[in-house]
C-alpha positions as CSV (number, residue, x, y, z in Angstrom):
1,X,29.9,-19.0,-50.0
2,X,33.4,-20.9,-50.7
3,X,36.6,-22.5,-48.4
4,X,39.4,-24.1,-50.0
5,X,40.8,-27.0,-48.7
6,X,44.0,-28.4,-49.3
7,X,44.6,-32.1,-49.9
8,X,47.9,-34.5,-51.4
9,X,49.0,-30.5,-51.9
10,X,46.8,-29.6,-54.0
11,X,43.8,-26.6,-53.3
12,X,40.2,-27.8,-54.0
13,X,37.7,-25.7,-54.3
14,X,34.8,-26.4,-52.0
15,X,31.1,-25.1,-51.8
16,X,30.0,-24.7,-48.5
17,X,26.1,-25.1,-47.4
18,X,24.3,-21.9,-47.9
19,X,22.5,-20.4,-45.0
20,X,18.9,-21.4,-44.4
21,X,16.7,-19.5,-46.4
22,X,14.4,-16.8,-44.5
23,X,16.7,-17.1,-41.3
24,X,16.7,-13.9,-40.9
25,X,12.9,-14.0,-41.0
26,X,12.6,-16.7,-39.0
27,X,14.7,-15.0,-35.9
28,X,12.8,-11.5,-36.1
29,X,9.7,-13.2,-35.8
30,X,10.4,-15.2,-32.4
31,X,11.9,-12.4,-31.1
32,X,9.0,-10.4,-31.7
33,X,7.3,-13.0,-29.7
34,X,9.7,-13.1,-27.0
35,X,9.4,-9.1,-26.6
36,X,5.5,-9.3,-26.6
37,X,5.9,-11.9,-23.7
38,X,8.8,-9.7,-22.1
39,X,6.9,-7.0,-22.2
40,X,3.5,-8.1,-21.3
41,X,4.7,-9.9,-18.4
42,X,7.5,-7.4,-16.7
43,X,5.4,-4.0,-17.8
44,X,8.1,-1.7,-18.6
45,X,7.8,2.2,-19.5
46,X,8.7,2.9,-23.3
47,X,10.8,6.3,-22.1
48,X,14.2,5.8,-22.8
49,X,14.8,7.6,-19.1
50,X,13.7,4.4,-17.7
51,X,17.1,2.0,-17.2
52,X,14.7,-1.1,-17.6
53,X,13.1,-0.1,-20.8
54,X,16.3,0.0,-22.3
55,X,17.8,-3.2,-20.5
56,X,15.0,-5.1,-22.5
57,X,16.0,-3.4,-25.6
58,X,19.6,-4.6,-25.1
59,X,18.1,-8.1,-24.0
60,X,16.3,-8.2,-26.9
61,X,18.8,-7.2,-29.5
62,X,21.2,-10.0,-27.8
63,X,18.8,-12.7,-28.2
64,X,18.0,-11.7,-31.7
65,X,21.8,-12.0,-32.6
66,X,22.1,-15.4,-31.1
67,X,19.2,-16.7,-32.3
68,X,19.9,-15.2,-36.0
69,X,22.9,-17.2,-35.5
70,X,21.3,-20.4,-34.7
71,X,18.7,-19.9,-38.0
72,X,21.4,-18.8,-40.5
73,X,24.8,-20.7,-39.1
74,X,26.9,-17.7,-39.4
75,X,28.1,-14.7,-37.9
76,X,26.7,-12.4,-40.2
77,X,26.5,-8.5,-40.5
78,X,23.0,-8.7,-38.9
79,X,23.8,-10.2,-36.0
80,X,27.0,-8.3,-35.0
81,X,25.1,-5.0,-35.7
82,X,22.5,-6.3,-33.4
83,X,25.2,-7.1,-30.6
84,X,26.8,-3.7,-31.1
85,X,23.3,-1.5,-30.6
86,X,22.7,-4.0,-27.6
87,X,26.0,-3.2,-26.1
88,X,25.5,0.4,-27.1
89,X,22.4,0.7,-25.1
90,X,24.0,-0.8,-21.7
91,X,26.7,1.6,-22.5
92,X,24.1,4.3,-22.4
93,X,22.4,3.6,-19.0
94,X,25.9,2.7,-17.6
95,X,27.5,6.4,-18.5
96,X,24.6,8.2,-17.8
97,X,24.2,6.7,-15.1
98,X,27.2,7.8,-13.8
99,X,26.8,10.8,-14.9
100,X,23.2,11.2,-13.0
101,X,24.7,10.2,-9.8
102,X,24.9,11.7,-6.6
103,X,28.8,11.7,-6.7
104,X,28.9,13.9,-9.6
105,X,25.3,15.8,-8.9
106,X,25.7,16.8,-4.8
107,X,24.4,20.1,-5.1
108,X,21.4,18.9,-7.0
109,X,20.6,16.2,-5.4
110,X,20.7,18.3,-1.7
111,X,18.6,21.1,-3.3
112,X,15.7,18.6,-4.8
113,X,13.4,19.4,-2.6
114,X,12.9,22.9,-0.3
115,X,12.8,22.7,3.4
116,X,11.4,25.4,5.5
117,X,13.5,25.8,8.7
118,X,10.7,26.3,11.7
119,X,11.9,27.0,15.2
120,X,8.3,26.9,16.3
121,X,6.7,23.7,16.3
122,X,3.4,24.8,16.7
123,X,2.9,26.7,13.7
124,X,1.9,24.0,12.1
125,X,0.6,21.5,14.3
126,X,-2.7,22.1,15.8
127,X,-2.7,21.5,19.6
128,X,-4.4,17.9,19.8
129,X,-7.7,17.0,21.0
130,X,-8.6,14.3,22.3
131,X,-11.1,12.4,20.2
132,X,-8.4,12.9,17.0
133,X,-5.4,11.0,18.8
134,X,-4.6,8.3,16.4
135,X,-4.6,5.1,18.4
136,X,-4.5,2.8,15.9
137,X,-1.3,1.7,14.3
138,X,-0.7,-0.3,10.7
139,X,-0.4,-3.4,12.8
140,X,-3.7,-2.9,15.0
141,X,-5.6,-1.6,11.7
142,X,-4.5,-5.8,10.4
143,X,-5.7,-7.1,13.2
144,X,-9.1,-5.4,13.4
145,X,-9.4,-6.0,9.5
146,X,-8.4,-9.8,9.9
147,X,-11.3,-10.1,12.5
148,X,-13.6,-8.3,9.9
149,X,-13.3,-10.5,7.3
150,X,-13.9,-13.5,9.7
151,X,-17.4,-12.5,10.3
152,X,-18.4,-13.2,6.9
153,X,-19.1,-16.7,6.2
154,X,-17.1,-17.9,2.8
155,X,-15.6,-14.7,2.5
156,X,-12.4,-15.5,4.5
157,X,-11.8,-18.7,2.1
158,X,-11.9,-16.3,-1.1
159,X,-10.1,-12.8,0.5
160,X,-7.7,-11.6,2.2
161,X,-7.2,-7.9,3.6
162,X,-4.4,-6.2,1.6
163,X,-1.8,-5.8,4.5
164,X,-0.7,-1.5,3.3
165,X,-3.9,0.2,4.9
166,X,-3.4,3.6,3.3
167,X,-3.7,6.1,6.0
168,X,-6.4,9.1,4.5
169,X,-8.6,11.7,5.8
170,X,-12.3,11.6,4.7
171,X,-14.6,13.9,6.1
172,X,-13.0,15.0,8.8
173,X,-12.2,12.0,9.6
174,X,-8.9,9.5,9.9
175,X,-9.2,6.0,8.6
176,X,-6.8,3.5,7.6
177,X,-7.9,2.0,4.6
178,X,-7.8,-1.2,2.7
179,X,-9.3,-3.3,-0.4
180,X,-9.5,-7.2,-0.3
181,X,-7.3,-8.8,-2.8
182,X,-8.1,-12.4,-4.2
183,X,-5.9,-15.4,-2.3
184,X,-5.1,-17.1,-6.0
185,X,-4.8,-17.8,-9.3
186,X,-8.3,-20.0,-8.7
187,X,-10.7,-17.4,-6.7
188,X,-9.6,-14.8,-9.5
189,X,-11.0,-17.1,-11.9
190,X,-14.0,-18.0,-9.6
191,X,-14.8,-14.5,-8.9
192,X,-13.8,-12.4,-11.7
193,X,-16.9,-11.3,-13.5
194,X,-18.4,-10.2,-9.7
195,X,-15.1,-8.4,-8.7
196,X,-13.8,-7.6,-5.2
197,X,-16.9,-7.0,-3.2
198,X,-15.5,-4.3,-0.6
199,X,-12.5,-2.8,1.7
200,X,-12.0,-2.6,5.7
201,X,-12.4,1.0,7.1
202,X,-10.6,1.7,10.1
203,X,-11.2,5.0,12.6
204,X,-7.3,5.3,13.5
205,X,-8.3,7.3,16.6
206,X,-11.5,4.6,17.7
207,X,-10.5,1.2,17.7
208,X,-14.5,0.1,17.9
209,X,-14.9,2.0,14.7
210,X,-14.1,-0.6,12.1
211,X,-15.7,-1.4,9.0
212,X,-16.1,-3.6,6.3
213,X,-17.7,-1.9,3.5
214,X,-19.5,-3.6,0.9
215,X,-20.0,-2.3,-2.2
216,X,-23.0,-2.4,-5.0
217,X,-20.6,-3.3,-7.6
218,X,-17.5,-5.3,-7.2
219,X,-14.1,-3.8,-7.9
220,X,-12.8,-5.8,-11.3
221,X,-8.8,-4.4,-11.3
222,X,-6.7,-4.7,-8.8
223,X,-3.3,-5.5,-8.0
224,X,-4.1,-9.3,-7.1
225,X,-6.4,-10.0,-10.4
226,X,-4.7,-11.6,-13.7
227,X,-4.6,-10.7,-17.2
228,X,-6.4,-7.9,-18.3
229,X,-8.0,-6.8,-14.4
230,X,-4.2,-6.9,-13.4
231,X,-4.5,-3.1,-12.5
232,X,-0.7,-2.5,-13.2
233,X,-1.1,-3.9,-16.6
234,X,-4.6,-2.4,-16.9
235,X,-2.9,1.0,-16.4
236,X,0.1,-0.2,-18.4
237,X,-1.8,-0.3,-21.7
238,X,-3.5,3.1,-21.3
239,X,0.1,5.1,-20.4
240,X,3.0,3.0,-22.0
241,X,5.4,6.1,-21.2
242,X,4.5,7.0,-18.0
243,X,7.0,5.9,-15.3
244,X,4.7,4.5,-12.4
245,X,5.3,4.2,-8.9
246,X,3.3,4.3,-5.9
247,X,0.0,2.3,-5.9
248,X,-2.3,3.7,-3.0
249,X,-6.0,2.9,-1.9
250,X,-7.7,5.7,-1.4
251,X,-11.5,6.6,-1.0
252,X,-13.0,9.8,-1.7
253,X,-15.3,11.9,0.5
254,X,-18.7,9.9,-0.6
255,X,-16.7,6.8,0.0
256,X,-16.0,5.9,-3.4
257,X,-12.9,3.6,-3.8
258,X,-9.9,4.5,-6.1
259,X,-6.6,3.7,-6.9
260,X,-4.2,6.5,-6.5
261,X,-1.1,5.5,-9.2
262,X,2.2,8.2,-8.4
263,X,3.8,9.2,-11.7
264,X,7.4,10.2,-11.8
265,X,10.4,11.5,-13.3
266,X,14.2,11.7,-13.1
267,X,14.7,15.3,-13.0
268,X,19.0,15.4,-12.4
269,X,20.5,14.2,-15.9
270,X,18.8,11.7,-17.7
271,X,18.6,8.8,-14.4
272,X,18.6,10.8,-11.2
273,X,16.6,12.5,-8.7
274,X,12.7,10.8,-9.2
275,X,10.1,12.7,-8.3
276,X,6.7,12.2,-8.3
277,X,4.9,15.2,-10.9
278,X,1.4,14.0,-11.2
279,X,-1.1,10.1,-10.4
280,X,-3.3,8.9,-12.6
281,X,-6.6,8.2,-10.8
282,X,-8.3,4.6,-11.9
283,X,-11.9,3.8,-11.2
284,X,-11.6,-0.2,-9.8
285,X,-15.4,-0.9,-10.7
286,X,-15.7,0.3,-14.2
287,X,-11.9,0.9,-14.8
288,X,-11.8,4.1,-15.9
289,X,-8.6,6.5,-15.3
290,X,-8.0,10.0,-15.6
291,X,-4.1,11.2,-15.2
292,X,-3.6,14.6,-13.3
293,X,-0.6,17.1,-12.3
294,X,-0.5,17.6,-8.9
295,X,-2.0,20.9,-8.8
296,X,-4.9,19.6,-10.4
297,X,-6.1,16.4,-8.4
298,X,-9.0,16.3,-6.6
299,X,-8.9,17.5,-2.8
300,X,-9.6,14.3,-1.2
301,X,-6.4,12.9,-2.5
302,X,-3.7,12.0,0.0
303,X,-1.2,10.3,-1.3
304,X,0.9,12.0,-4.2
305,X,4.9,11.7,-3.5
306,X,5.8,7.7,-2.9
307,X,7.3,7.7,0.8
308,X,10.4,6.2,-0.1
309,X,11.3,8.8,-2.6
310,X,10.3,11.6,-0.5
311,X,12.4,10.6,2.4
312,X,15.5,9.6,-0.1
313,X,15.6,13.3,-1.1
314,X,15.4,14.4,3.0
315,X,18.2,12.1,3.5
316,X,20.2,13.7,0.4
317,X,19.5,17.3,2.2
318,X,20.6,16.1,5.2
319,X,23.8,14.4,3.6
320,X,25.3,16.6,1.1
321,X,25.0,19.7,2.9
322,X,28.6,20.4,2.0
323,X,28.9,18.5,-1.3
324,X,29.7,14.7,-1.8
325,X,33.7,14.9,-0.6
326,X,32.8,16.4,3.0
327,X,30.6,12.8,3.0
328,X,33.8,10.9,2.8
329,X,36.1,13.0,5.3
330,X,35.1,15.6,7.4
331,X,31.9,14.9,7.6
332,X,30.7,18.6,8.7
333,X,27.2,19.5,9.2
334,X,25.5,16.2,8.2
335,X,22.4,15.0,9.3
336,X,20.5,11.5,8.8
337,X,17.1,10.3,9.1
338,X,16.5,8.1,11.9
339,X,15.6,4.3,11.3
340,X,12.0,4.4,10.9
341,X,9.4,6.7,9.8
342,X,4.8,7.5,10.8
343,X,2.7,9.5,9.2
344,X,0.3,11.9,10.4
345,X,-2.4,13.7,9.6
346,X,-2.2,17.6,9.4
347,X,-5.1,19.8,7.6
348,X,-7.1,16.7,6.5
349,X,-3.9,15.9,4.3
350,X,-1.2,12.8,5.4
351,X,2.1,13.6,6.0
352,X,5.4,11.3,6.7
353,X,7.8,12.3,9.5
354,X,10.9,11.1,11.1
355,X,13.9,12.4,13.1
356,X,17.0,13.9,12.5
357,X,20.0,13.0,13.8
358,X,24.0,14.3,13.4
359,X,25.7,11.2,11.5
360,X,27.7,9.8,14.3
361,X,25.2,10.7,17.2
362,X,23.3,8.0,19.3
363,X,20.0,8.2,20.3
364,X,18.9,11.6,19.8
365,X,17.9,13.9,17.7
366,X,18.6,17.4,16.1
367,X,15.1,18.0,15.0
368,X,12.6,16.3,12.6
369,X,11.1,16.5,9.1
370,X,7.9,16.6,8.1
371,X,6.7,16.2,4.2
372,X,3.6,16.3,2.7
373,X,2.6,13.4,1.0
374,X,0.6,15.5,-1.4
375,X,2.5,18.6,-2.9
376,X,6.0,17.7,-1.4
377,X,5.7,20.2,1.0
378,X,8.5,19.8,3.4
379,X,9.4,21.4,7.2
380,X,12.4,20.6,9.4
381,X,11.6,21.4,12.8
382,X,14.9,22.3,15.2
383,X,14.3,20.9,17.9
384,X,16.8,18.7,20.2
385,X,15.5,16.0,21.7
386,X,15.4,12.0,22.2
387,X,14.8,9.7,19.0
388,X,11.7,7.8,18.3
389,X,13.5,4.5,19.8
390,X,14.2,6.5,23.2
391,X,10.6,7.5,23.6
392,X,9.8,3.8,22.7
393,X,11.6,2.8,25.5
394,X,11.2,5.1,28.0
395,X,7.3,4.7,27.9
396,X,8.1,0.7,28.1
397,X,9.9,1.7,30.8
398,X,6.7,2.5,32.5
399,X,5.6,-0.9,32.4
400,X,8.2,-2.9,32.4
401,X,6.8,-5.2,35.3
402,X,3.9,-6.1,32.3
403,X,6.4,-6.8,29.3
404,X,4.3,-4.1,27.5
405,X,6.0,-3.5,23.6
406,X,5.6,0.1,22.2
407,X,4.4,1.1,18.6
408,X,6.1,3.4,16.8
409,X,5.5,6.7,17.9
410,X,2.8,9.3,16.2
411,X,3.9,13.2,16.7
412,X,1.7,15.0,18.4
413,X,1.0,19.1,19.6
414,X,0.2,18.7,23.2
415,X,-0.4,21.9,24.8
416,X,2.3,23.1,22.3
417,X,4.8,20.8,23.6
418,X,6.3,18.4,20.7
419,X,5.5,14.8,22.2
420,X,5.6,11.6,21.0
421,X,2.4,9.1,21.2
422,X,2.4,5.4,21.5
423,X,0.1,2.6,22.2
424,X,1.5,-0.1,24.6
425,X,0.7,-3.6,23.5
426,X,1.0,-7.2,25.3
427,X,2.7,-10.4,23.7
428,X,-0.9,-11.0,21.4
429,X,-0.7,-7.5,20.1
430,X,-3.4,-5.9,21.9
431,X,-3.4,-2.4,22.9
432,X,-3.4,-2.2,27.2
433,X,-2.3,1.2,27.3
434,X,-1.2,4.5,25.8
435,X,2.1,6.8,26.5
436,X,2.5,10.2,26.1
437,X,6.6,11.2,25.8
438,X,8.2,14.7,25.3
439,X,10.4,15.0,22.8
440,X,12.7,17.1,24.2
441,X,12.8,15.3,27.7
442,X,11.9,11.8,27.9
443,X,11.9,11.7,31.3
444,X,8.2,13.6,30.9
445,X,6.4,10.3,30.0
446,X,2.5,10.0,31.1
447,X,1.3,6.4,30.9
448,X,-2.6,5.5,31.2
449,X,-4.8,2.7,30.5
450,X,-7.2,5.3,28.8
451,X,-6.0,8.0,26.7
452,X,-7.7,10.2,29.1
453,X,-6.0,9.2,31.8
454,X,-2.5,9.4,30.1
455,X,-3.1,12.8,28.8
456,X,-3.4,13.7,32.4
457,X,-0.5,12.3,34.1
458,X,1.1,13.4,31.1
459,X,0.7,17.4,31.7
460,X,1.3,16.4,35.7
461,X,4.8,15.5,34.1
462,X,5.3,18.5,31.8
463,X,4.1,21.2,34.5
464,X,6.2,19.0,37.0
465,X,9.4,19.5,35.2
466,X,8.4,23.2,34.1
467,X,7.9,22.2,30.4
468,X,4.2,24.0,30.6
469,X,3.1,26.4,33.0
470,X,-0.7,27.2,34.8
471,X,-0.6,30.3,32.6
472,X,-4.4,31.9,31.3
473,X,-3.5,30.6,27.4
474,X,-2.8,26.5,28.1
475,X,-4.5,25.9,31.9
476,X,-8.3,27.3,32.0
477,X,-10.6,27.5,35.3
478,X,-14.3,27.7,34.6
479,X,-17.9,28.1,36.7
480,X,-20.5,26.2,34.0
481,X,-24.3,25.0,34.7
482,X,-24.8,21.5,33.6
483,X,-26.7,21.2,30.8
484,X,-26.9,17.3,30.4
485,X,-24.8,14.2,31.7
486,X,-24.2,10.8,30.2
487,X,-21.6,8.0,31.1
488,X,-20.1,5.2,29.7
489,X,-18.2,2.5,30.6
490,X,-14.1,3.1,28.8
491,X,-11.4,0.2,29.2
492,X,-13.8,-0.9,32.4
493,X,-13.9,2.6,34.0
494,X,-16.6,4.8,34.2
495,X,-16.1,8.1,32.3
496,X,-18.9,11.2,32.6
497,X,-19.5,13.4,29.2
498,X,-20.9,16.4,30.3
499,X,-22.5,19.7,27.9
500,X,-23.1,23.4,29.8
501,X,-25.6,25.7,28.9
502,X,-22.2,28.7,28.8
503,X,-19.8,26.1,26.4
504,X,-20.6,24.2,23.2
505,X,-17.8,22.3,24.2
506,X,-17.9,18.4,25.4
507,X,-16.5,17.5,28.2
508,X,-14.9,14.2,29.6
509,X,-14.4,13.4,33.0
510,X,-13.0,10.4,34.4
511,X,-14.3,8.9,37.8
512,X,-10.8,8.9,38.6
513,X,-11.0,13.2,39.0
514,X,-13.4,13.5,41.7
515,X,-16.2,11.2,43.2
516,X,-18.4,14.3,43.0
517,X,-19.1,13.8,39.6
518,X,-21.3,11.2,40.1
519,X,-23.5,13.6,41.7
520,X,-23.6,16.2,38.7
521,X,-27.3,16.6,37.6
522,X,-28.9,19.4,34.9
523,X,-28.6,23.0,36.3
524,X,-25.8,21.7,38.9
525,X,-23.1,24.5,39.2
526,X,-19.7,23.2,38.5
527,X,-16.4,24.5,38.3
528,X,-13.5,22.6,36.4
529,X,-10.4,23.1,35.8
530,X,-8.4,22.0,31.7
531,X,-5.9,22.5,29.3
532,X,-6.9,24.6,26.9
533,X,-7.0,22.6,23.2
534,X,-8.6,23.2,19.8
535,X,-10.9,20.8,19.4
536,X,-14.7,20.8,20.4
537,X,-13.7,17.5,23.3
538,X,-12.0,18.7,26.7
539,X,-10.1,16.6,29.0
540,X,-11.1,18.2,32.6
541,X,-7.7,17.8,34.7
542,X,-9.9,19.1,37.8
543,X,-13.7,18.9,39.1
544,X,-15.5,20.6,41.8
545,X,-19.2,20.3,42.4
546,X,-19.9,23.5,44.2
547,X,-22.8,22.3,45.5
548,X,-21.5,19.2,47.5
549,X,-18.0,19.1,49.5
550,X,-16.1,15.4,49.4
């Protein structure tokens, strides 16, 4: 390469340096070393529908270019093409972005998902029994794991209880679930060739019920290990196109740990709408994984549709009911989710649920939406009524005089009555009482220092206010022979269990019902009054032993 340069007027030919041999070389290969770094360490999807796969492209092209630069001391044709494609591919994302977007895509977005309209609320939820109340919330479920953990000498100093506690069904059963991760960089390395050695189990409707489970063989990938037991990278290397989400805990019905890994995929354009189309199941012991559609995973799996996802495409139903402009003006028809969100659990399967609410409106609500966490099955419910903060309140109401804080309700079928349930807790956390709230009149709250004895004040309330009648389907009278009695001793009150000779059926008196109870014996006549529920423990609301008068 040549300059001229002009000197005492006269042009001189000059020969300028050449440019370092192999520079070209030289650059490719560090940045072949700086994308296997990139790459390793931030785990993208190769799909070119994922905007941060093709961010590192363009990052990578740019520092090509600049480092071609540096190696060959020109702008050459190499290193401008390499800016252009770079620029190019931000271009891409940028316009297709736009063009995925909700402001051009309304229509789409709104009909994502289908929701069944329901008027009546019962047809899904069963009426609730007793013994399945869930009275364990996420922030119990941490406590009682936190105290697990402690009882193990050593094992505190190496673990900690992963704080998510996956809520799952197993065996007819409700447990809140969670593995323990390693604290650091230093226990991984201390413990990596023995693995995790278990997970807490906790019964969400028995706080006594908690569990740490160890297991035979320690769990070598998980989301706190390094390197190659890193389980996003683990999974990473086995599906480098998949586009991963959710990572849930699960266990399955013989109580064998996995990882449940959501899969998903924009579905408006080339960017919008994610959705979740399939998991890839992954062993944590020996590492194995299996990917499936979601027609094809095993039963025992819960969690399918990441929450955050599934409630973004409620909110877009909700929103663009009438296209994106009516979002920006009139406003007609809208509705919004509330603030927060609870799962439950319907049909051994987990499902997430939360009000809705007219945009605008305080405090109340239109109805609620309930999705399935598994198939994206989703029901709105019309039903007017206060918000989940209301009922909050209202049963703190109730207490007041105790400074009692309320956890986020649970939805509940009470005697087909939509109600909200919540666990009252003091300033330490601890559960002191439980609520029962209706969600179509606050006002009918029942507040007990048992479940029990909530339920009951609870339907005093509802047939009070003429929510719930005495009529032969909810209220039952019965003339049983005793068949055995036991008692125990429930948040310092004596509580009688009770089986008839004419009834299957448990059932669970409280002291507080009649003194006569404490005089019930085997073949003792006995006539008791309930509500009528599906499940195999009743809650007697009245007790006469027809033997005795007091």
């Amino acid at each position: 390469m040549t300059q001229f340069k002009f000197e005492f007027g006269r042009n001189i030919r000059v020969k300028r340096t050449a440019p370092k041999k192999g520079g070209h070389l030289l650059a490719g290969l560090l940045t072949l070393v700086g994308l296997f770094v990139y790459d390793y360490i931030t785990l993208p999807a190769w799909n070119f529908r994922s905007p941060s796969f093709i961010f590192m492209l363009a990052f990578v092209l740019f520092a090509f270019a600049t480092i071609d630069q540096i190696f060959t001391l020109s702008i050459n044709r190499i290193s401008k093409t390499a800016y252009m494609l770079g620029t190019l591919l931000i271009a891409y994302v940028l316009v297709f972005g736009f063009l995925s977007s909700e402001m051009l895509n309304a229509s789409k977005f709104q009909e994502q998902i289908v929701i069944k309209e329901e008027k009546e609320f019962s047809s899904d939820f069963t009426t609730v029994a007793l013994n399945r109340i869930p009275v364990v919330d996420k922030e119990t479920a941490q406590q009682l794991g936190e105290k697990q953990i402690g009882t193990i000498q050593g094992l505190g100093s190496q673990y900690y209880v992963d704080p998510e506690y996956t809520l799952i069904s197993s065996n007819d059963q409700i447990f809140r679930v969670s593995p323990l991760q390693y604290r650091e960089f230093f226990k991984w390395l201390q413990n990596r060739n023995d693995g995790i050695p278990g997970f807490v189990q906790v019964n969400v409707t028995n706080p006594t019920d908690v569990k740490l489970i160890s297991l035979n063989e320690g769990m070598i990938y998980s989301p706190s290990a390094f390197f190659s037991q890193d389980l996003q990278r683990h999974v990473r290397f086995k599906y480098r196109t998949k586009i991963l989400s959710d990572y849930s805990f699960e266990i399955d019905d013989s109580g064998k740990p996995y990882w449940v890994i959501s899969v998903i995929e924009p579905q408006i354009n080339v960017f919008g709408g994610l959705n979740s189309v399939g998991a890839i199941l992954v062993d944590p012991v020996n590492g194995d994984t299996q990917y499936y559609n979601i027609s094809d995973l095993p039963i025992w799996v819960d969690r399918v549709q990441p929450t955050d996802i599934a409630w973004a495409q409620i909110d877009n139903w909700g929103y663009y009911i009438n296209g994106f402009i009516n979002t920006l003006f009139n406003q007609k028809d809208m509705l919004q989710t509330t603030d927060g969100y609870n799962y439950v659990s319907i049909g051994g399967q987990t499902h997430v649920f939360s009000g809705l609410t007219s945009v605008g409106s305080d405090r109340s609500i239109v109805g609620f939406a309930l999705i399935n966490l598994r198939n994206r099955e989703a029901t709105f419910y019309r039903i007017g009524g206060a918000d989940e903060y209301s009922a909050m309140s209202s049963a703190e109401g109730q207490v007041q005089d105790l400074g009692y804080r309320s956890t986020f309700p649970v939805l509940l079928n009470v005697s087909s009555v939509p109600t909200y349930f919540v666990s009252l807790k003091d300033q330490e956390g601890l559960v002191k009482m439980y609520s029962f709230v209706a969600v179509s009149n606050y006002a009918a709250v029942g507040v007990g220092v048992s479940v029990a004895d909530a339920q009951r004040e609870y339907m005093a309330k509802l047939k009070e206010v003429g929510m719930i009648v005495d009529d032969q389907e909810t209220y039952k009278t019965l003339t049983l022979t005793v068949a055995s009695v036991h008692t125990a001793i429930v948040n310092g009150n004596t509580t009688y269990y009770l089986t008839f000779d004419e009834d299957i059926r448990l059932f669970v008196v409280p002291l507080s019902v009649s003194l006569e109870v404490v005089f019930a014996t085997e073949g003792d006549e006995i006539q008791l009054s309930f509500f009528e529920t599906d499940g195999n423990i009743i809650i007697v609301d009245e007790f006469d032993h027809l033997s005795i008068d007091y």
